[in-house]
C-alpha positions in Angstrom: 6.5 1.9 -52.7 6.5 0.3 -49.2 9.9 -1.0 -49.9 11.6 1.8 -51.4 13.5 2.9 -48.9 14.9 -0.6 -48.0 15.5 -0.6 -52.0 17.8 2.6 -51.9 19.7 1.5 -49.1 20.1 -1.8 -51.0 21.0 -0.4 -54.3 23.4 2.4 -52.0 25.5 -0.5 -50.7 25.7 -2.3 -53.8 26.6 0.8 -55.4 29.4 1.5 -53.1 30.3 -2.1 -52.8 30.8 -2.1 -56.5 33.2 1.1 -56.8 35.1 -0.3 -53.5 35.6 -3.7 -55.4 37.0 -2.0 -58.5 39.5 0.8 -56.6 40.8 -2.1 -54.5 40.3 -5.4 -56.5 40.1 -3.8 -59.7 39.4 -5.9 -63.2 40.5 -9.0 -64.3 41.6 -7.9 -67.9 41.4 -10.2 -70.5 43.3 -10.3 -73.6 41.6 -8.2 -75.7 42.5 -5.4 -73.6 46.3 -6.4 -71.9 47.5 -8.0 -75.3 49.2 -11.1 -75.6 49.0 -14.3 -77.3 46.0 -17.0 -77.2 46.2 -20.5 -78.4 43.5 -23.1 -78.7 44.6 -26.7 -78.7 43.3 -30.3 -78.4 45.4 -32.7 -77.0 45.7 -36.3 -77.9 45.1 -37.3 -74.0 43.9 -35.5 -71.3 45.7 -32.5 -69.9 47.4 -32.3 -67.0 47.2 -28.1 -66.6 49.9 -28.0 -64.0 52.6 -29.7 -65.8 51.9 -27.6 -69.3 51.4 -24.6 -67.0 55.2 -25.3 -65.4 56.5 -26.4 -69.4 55.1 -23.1 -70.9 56.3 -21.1 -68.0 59.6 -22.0 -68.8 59.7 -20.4 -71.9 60.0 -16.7 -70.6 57.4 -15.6 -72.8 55.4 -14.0 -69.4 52.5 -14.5 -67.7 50.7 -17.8 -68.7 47.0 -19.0 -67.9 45.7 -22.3 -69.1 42.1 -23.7 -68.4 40.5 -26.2 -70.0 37.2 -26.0 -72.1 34.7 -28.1 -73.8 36.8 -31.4 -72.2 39.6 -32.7 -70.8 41.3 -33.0 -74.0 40.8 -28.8 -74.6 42.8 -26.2 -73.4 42.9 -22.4 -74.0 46.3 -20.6 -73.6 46.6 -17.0 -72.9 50.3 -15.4 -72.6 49.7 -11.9 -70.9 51.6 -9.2 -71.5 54.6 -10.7 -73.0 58.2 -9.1 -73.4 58.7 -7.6 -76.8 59.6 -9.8 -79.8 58.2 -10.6 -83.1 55.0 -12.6 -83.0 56.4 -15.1 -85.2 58.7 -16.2 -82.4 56.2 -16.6 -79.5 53.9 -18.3 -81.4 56.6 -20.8 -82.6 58.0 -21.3 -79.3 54.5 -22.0 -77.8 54.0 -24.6 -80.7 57.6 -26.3 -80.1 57.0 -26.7 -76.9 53.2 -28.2 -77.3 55.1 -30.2 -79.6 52.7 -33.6 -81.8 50.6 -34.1 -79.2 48.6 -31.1 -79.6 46.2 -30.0 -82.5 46.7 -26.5 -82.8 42.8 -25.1 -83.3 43.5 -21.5 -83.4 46.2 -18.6 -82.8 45.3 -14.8 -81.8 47.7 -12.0 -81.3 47.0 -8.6 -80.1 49.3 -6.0 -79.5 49.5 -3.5 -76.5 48.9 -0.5 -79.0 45.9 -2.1 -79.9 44.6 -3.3 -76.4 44.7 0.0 -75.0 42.5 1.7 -78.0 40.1 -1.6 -77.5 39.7 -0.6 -73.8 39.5 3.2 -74.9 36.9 2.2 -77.2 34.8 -0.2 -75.0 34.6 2.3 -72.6 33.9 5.1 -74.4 31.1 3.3 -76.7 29.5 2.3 -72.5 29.4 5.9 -71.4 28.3 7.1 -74.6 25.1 4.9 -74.9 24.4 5.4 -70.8 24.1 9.4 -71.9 22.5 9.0 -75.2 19.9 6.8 -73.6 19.3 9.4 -71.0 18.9 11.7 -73.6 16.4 10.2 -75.4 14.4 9.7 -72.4 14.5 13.0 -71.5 13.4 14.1 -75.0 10.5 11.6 -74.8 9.2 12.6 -71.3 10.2 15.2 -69.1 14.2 16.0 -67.7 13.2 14.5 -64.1 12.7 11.1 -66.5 15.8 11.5 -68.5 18.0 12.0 -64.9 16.3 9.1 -63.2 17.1 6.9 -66.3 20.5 7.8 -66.5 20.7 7.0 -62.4 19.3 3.8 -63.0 21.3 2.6 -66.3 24.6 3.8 -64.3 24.0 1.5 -61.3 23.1 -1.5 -63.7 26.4 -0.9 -65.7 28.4 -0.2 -62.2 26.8 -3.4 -60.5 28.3 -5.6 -63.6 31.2 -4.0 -63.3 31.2 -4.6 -59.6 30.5 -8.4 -60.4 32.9 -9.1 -62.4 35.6 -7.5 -60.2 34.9 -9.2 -57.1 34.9 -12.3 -58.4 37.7 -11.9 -60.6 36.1 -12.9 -63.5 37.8 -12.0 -67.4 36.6 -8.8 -68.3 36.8 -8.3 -72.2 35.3 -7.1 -75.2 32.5 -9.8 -75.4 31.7 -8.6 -71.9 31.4 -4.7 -73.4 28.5 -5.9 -75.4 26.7 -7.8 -72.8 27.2 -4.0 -71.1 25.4 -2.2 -73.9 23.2 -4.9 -74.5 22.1 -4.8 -70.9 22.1 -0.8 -71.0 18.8 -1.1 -73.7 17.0 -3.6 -71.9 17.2 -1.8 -68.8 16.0 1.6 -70.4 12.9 -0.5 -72.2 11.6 -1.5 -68.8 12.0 1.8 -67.6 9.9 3.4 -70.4 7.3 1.0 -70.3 6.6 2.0 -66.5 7.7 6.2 -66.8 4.8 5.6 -69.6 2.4 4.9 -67.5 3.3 7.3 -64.6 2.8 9.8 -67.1 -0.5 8.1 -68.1 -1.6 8.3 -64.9 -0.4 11.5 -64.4 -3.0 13.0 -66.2 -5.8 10.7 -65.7 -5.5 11.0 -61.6 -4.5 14.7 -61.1 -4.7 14.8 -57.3 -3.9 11.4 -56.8 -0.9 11.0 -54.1 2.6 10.8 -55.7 3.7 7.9 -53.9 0.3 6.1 -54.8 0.2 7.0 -58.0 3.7 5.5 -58.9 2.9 2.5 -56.8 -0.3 2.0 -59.0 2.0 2.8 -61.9 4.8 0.3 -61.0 1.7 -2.6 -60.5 0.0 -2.2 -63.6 3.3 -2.7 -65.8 4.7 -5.3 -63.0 3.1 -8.7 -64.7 4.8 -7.7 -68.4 8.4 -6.5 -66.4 8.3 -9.9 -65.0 7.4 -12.2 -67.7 9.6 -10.3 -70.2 12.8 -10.6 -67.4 11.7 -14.4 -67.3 11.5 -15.6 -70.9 14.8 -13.8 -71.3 16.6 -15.4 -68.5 15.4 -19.0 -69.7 17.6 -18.2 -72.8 20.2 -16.4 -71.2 20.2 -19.8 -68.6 20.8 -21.9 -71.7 23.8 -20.2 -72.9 25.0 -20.0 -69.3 24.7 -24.0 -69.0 25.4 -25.2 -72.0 27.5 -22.4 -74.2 30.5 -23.3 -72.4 33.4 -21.7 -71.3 34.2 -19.1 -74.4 30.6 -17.4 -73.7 30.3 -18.2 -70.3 31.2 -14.4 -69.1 28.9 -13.0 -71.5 26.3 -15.2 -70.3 27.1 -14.1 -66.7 26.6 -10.3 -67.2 23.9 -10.9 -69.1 22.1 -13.0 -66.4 23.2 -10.5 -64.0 22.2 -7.8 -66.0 18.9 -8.9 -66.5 18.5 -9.4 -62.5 19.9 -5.9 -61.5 17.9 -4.0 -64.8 14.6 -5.7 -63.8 15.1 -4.9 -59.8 16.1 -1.2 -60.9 13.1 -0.7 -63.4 10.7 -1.8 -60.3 12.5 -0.5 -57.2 14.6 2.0 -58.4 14.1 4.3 -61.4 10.4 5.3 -61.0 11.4 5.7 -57.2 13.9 8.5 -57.7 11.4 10.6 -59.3 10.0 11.0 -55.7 13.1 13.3 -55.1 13.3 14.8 -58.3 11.5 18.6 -58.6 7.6 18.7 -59.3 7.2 17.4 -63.1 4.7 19.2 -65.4 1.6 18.2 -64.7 2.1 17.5 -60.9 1.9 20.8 -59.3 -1.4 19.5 -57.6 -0.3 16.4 -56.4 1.2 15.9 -53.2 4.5 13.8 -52.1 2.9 11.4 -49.7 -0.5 10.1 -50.9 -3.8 11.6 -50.3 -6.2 13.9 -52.4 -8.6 13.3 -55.0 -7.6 9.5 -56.7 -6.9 8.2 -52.9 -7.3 4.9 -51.8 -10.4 4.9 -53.5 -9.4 6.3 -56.9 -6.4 3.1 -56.8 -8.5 0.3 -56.2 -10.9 1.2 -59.3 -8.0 1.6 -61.1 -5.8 -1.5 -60.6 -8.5 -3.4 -63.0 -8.2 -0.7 -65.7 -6.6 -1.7 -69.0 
């Protein structure tokens, strides 16, 4: 609890670094949500991405983005947002012009009609499990809980958000559910520490608020950590070695992981410090002191 005022400042700026990011920067949407054409291909040599960048341009078909994956020999081709015609047609111009030397792998096509309802959707499907979360938190505990949960799952969705804007990174649907996925680990560290608070709450009744929280946060600070480590070493993996196709989920779900572990510690039991007096706490006071001081702490950092 030393720190938490450092730690609202911090989570403050990247808070309001995250919404500046996406009013001026804004997302990087992939296909899923502008619509367009994607082809996967393996070439008989290695790919020079330039030269098929300036071929496929020539087509008119709009907007075209190539990178390689998996090897030199691999390329993904996404044509944003192209001019109406039948799908038919853009996908046999993109294959007449890749002509024998590429092994077509895969074709995807998706429409502007249904973009917009997947971005609709993904977005809808985030909000609604930030609220519902919050809800159940605040039927499990007290309202003070259920608002400082749904502060703290906000500023972990916002600061992937903010991530991925900033750096420019594809935003799509794969990212939506590394969103939600991120959204219920979050809100089980939370609950494992609000859990204890509350435990607390009634086993030091005059114990200073700001001790009492910081005892909290402690005991539950060992399993916050080892659970956010275990899950990063897997998370690593498919970063490293899942290649380019999962490479954005990977990425919010490292980041994810990071932000929802720092919030859970520094963050959500912190904002109940501002919150008004939950049931149970009428006789405790803001700063520490009281019955279950200093004292009262050190006996209890051993408990079970």
């Amino acid at each position: 609890m030393r720190w938490r005022d450092f730690a609202l400042g911090l989570t403050l700026l990247l808070i309001l670094g995250s919404i500046g990011s996406l009013a001026f920067r804004g997302l990087n949407l992939g296909l899923d949500f502008e619509g367009g054409l994607l082809v996967e291909a393996r070439a008989s040599a290695p790919v020079d991405v330039g030269k098929l960048r300036d071929k496929l341009g020539r087509l008119g078909l709009g907007e075209v983005v190539i990178q390689s994956y998996g090897g030199a020999r691999e390329v993904l081709i996404r044509v944003h947002q192209p001019p109406e015609a039948a799908e038919q047609d853009r996908s046999a111009a993109v294959r007449a012009a890749l002509g024998s030397e590429y092994d077509i792998r895969r074709i995807e096509f998706v429409g502007p009609q249904v973009s917009r309802d997947l971005l609709i959707s993904g977005l809808e499907a985030s909000g609604l499990a930030v609220v519902l979360i919050a809800a159940y938190v605040w039927f499990r505990f007290e309202w003070q809980f259920g608002i400082s949960a749904l502060i703290t799952t906000l500023h972990d969705v916002v600061a992937i958000f903010g991530l991925f804007s900033l750096f420019g990174m594809e935003f799509n649907l794969t990212v939506v559910a590394a969103i939600l996925t991120v959204a219920g680990y979050s809100i089980n560290d939370t609950i494992v520490v609000f859990d204890r608070v509350r435990e607390n709450l009634r086993r030091y009744k005059k114990m200073g608020l700001v001790e009492l929280i910081n005892l909290s946060v402690n005991q539950t600070l060992s399993r916050t950590l080892m659970t956010a480590g275990t899950t990063m070493l897997a998370i690593l993996s498919l970063l490293v070695f899942g290649g380019p196709v999962l490479r954005n989920f990977s990425a919010a779900l490292a980041w994810g992981v990071f932000i929802g572990t720092y919030s859970s510690i520094f963050v959500a039991s912190v904002l109940l410090l501002y919150m008004p007096k939950i049931k149970g706490m009428e006789g405790q006071a803001t700063a520490s002191g009281g019955e279950g001081g200093p004292a009262a702490v050190k006996g209890a950092v051993g408990d079970p």
